[in-house]
C-alpha positions in Angstrom: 114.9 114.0 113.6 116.2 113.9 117.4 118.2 110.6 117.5 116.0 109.3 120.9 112.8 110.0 119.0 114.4 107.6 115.9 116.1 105.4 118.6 112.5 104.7 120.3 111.1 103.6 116.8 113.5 101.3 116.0 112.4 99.5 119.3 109.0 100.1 118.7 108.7 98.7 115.6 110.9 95.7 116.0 108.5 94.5 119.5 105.7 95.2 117.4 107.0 92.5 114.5 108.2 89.9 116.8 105.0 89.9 118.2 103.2 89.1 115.4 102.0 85.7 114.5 104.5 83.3 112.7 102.0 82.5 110.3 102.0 80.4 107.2 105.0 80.3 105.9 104.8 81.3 102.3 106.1 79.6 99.0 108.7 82.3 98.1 110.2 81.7 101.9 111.6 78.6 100.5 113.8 80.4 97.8 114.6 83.6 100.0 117.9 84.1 101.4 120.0 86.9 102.8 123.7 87.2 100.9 125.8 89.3 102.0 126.7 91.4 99.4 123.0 91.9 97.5 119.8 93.5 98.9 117.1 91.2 98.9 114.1 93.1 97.5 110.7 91.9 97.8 107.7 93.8 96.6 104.2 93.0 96.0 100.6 94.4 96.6 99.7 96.2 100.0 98.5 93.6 103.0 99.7 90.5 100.8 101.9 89.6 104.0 105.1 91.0 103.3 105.6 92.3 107.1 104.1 88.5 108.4 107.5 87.1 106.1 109.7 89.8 107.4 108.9 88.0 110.8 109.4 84.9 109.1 112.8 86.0 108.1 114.2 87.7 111.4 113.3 84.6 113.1 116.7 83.1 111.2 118.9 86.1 111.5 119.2 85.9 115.5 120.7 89.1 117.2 121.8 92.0 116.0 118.7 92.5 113.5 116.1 95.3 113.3 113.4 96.4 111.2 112.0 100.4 110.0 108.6 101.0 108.9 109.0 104.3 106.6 105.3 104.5 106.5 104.8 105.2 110.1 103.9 108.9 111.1 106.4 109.0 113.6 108.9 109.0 110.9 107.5 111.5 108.4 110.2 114.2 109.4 113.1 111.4 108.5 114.7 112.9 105.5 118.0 112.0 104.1 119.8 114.0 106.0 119.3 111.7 109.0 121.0 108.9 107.5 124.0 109.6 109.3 122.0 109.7 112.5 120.4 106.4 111.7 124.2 104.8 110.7 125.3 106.1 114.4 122.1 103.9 116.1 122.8 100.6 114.2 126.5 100.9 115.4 125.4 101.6 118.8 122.8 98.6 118.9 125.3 95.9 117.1 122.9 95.7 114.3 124.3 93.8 111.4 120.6 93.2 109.7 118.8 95.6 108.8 114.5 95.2 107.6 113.3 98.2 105.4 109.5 98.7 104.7 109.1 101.3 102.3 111.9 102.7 102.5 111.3 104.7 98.7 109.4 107.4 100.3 112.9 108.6 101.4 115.1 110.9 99.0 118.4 109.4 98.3 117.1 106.0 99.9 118.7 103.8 97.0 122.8 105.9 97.5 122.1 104.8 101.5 121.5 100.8 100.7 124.4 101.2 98.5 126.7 102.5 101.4 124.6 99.7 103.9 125.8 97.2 101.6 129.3 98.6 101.2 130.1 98.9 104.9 128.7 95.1 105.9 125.0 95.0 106.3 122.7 92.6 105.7 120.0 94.3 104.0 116.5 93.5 103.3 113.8 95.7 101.5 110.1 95.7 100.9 107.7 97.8 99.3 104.5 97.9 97.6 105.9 99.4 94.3 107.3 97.3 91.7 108.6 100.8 89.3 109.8 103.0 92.2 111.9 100.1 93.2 113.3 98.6 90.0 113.8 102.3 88.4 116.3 103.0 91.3 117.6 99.4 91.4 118.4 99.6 87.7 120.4 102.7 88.0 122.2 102.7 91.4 122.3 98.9 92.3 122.7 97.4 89.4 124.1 94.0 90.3 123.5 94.3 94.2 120.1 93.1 94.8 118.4 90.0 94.4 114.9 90.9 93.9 111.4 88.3 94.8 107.3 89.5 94.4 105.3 88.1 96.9 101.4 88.1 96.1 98.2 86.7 97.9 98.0 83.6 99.2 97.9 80.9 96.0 95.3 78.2 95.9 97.9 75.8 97.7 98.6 78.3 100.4 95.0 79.2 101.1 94.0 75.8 101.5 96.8 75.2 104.3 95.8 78.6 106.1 92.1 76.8 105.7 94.0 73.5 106.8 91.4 72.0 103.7 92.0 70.1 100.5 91.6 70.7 97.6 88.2 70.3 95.4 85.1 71.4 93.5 83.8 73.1 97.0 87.0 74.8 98.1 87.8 76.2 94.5 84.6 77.8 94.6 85.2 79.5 98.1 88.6 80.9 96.7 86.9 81.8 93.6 85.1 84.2 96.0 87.3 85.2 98.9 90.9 85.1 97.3 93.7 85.0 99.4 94.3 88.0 101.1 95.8 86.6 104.6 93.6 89.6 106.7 90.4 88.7 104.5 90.4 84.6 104.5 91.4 85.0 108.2 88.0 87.3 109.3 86.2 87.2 105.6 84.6 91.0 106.2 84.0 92.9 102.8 85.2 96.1 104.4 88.7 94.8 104.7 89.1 95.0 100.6 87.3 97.9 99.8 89.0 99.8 102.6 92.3 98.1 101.1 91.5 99.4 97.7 90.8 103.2 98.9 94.3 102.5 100.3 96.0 101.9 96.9 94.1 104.7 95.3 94.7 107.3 97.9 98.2 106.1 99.5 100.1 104.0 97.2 99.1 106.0 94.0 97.3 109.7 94.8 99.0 110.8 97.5 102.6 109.4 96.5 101.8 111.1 93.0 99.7 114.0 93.7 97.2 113.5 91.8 94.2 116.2 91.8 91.9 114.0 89.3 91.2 111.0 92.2 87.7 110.4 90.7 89.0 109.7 87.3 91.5 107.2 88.8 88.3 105.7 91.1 86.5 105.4 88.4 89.4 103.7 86.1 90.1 101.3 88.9 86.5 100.5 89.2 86.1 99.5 85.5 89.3 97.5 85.0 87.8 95.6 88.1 84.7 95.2 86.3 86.2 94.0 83.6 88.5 91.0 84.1 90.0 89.2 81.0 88.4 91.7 78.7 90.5 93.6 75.8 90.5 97.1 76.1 92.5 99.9 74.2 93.5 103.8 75.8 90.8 105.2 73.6 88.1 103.1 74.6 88.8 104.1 77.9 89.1 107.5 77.3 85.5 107.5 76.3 84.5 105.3 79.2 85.8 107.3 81.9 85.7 110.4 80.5 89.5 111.4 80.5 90.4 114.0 77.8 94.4 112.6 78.0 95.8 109.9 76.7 99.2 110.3 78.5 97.3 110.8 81.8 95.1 107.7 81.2 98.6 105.5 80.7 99.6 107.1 83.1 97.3 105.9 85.6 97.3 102.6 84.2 100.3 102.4 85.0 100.4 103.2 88.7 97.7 100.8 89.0 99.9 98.3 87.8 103.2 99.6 89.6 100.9 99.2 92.8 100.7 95.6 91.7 96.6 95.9 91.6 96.2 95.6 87.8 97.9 93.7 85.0 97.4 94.1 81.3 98.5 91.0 79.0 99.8 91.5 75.8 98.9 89.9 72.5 102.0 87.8 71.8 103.8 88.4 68.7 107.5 88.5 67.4 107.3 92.1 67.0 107.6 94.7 70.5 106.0 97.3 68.8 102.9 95.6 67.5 102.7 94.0 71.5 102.9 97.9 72.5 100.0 99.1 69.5 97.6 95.9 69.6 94.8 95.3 73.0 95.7 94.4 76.0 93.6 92.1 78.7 93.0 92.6 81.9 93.6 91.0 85.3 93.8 91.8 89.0 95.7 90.3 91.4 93.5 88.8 93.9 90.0 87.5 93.2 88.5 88.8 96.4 89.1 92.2 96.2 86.9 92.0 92.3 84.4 90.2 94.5 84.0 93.1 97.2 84.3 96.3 95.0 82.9 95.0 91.4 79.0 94.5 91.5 79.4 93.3 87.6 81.8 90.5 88.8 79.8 89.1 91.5 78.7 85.7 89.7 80.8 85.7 86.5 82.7 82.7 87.8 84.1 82.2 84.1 85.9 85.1 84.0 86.8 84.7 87.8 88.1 81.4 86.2 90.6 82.8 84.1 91.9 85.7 86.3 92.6 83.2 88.8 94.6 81.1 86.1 96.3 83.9 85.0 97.6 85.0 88.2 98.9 81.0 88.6 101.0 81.1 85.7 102.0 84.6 86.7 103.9 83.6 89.9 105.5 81.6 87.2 106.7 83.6 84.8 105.4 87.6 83.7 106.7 85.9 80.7 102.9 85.7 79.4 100.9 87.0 76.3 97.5 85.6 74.7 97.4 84.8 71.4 94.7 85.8 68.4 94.8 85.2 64.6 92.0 84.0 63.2 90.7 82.8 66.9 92.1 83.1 70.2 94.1 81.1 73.0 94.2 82.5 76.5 97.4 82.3 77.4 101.0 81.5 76.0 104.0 80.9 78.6 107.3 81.6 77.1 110.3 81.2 78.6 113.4 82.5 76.6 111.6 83.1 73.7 110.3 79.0 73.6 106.9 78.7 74.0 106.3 76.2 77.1 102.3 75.9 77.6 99.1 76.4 76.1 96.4 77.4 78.3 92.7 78.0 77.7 90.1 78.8 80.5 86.4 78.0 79.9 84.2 77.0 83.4 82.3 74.2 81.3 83.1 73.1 77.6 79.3 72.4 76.2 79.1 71.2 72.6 77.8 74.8 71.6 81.4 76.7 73.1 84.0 73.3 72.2 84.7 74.5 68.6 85.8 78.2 69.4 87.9 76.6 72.7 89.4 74.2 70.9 90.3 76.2 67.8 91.6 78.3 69.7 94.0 76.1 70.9 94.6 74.1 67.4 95.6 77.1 65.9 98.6 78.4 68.7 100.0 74.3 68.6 100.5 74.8 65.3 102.1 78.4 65.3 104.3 77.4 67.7 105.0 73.9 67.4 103.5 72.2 70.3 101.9 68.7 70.3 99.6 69.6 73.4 97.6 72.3 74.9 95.5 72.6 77.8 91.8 73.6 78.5 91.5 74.9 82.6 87.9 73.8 83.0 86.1 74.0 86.8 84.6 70.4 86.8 86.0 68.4 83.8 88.3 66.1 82.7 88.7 64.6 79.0 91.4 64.2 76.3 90.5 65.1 72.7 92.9 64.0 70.0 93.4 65.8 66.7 95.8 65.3 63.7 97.5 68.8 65.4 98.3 66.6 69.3 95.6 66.4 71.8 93.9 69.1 74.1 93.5 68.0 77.6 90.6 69.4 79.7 91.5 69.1 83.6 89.8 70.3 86.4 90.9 74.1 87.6 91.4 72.0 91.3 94.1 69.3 90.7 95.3 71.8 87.4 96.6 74.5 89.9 97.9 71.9 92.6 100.5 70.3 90.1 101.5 73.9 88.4 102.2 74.7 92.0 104.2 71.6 93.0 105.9 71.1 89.9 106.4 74.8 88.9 109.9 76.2 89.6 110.2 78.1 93.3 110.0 82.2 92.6 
């Protein structure tokens, strides 16, 4: 690249971000912080705000900070051999902090942080896929980097960006909209399903080069149709009509590198038997199941539990579910201790309570706990057993004290 054409982009870019609204400031803003001998890495799904905290963040840098967008089209003919031209421009500009967006699409990116780091900067890095990132971390920064996700706005944060409280009414709206800052802020259905094409084509075809889009379409669209449902490789085989199993995990699992799927293991002692037994499945916002999933659209139970999911997640990925004889929907573990119990069902009835509660009864006692919890959308009860007592709590005030009382990302 001509070092005037990489000079004018640095400028560009940096007017164009200081520009930008301030907006909310997000929970992991409280825990971030810029150390002088780490990269700060934070990754997390396209459009979940990560360039809105970058802002957030230069604004406490001062001078001498600048920011580059790898994914703009002016920079497509940067390759690694214009490091050095890039090193000569910070020295020129003073820059002593320096803001990477996807700065993986670059050969060699990870051996250039390492000399950033090593000659002084301040460097901070972003990106919209978790394994690209962490396989490179692991090998050639290992100990350098201080790493943070960042998803869609949680319950709490939505209802400040709605400047509402929470309850019955506004649980619902979430329910349905999720927190996509660029969705809650102009609510247009177009805005996720163009957001999903992105994933598919950018994040995952294009940066994979995949010929077989349709299949992946067509895996995407069922794992979205199918929130908090087990599923196995050759059940989806047969489902979306791929004849590989390698490609299928495959594909699964740049859906989940590009932070748009989850799959949650069945918990036991053994790795392997978490590796051979179902998984279940989760996405990480409710809003964008709402605008490409026609099954979804009023399954508010199993909207329920992928929005309780994704609560404990920005906890801890710590999380399995557990089935013997019946099943609990989640088990938080934290150093191998089991910490909470967690069942989701929108309304206990005395046809469902049994099967909830069992559910529940039966992980207390395999791993030792005196309480468990039902998420409910409406109700609030305790029921005592010889076992400890089940509480059922309103999904509402449940996710406001996991969120104030959970430990910062």
């Amino acid at each position: 690249m001509l070092k005037s054409t990489l000079k004018n982009v640095l400028k560009t870019q940096l007017s164009q971000l200081q520009t930008k609204s301030h907006g909310l400031e997000r929970r992991v803003h409280q825990k971030l912080f810029l150390p002088e001998s780490h990269a700060l890495i934070i990754s997390g799904v396209r459009r979940s705000g990560k360039s809105t905290l970058l802002h957030q963040l230069l604004g406490t840098t001062g001078e001498g900070s600048y920011y580059l967008n790898f994914e703009d089209p002016k920079l497509y003919p940067f390759d690694k051999f214009d490091y050095s031209r890039l090193d000569e421009l910070l020295a020129e500009m003073g820059c002593k902090t320096l803001f990477l967006d996807e700065i993986q699409v670059v050969e060699d990116w990870e051996r250039y942080i390492r000399h950033l780091l090593d000659t002084g900067y301040r460097v901070v890095i972003t990106g919209s896929n978790a394994s690209l990132l962490s396989k490179e971390l692991g090998t050639k920064l290992t100990g350098r980097h201080v790493s943070f996700e960042l998803f869609p706005f949680s319950f709490g944060e939505y209802l400040a960006f709605e400047k509402k409280v929470a309850s019955e009414k506004t649980l619902l709206k979430y329910l349905h909209q999720g927190g996509f800052p660029e969705y809650v802020k102009y609510q247009r259905d177009e805005i996720l399903q163009h957001l999903l094409e992105d994933i598919l084509l950018r994040d995952i075809a294009v940066r994979y080069a995949l010929r077989d889009v349709k299949s992946l379409q067509r895996l995407a669209w069922y794992l979205l149709s199918n929130v908090g449902k087990l599923f196995t490789a050759s059940r989806l085989m047969s489902l979306i009509d791929l004849k590989s199993k390698s490609t299928l995990l495959e594909y699964m699992s740049y859906l989940e590198d590009a932070y748009l799927c989850f799959y949650l293991p069945k918990y036991s002692p053994s790795t392997r038997k978490q590796l051979v037994n179902p998984r279940k499945i989760y996405v990480v916002d409710p809003g964008i199941v709402q605008a490409n999933s026609g099954s979804m659209q009023e399954d508010l139970g199993r909207k329920l539990e992928n929005l309780v999911y994704l609560a404990l997640r920005r906890v801890s990925s710590d999380l399995f579910y557990f089935s013997e004889k019946h099943e609990c929907d989640f088990v938080l573990m934290k150093q191998g201790q089991c910490q909470q119990l967690v069942q989701v069902c929108y309304e206990v009835t005395p046809e469902n309570l049994d099967r909830e509660v069992n559910g529940l009864l039966e992980a207390m006692a395999y791993f030792g706990l005196q309480t468990g919890t039902i998420v409910t959308f409406n109700q609030n009860d305790r029921l005592s057993y010889d076992r400890g007592s089940i509480d059922l709590v309103e999904a509402h005030s449940w996710l406001e004290r996991l969120e104030a009382h959970s430990p910062k990302p």
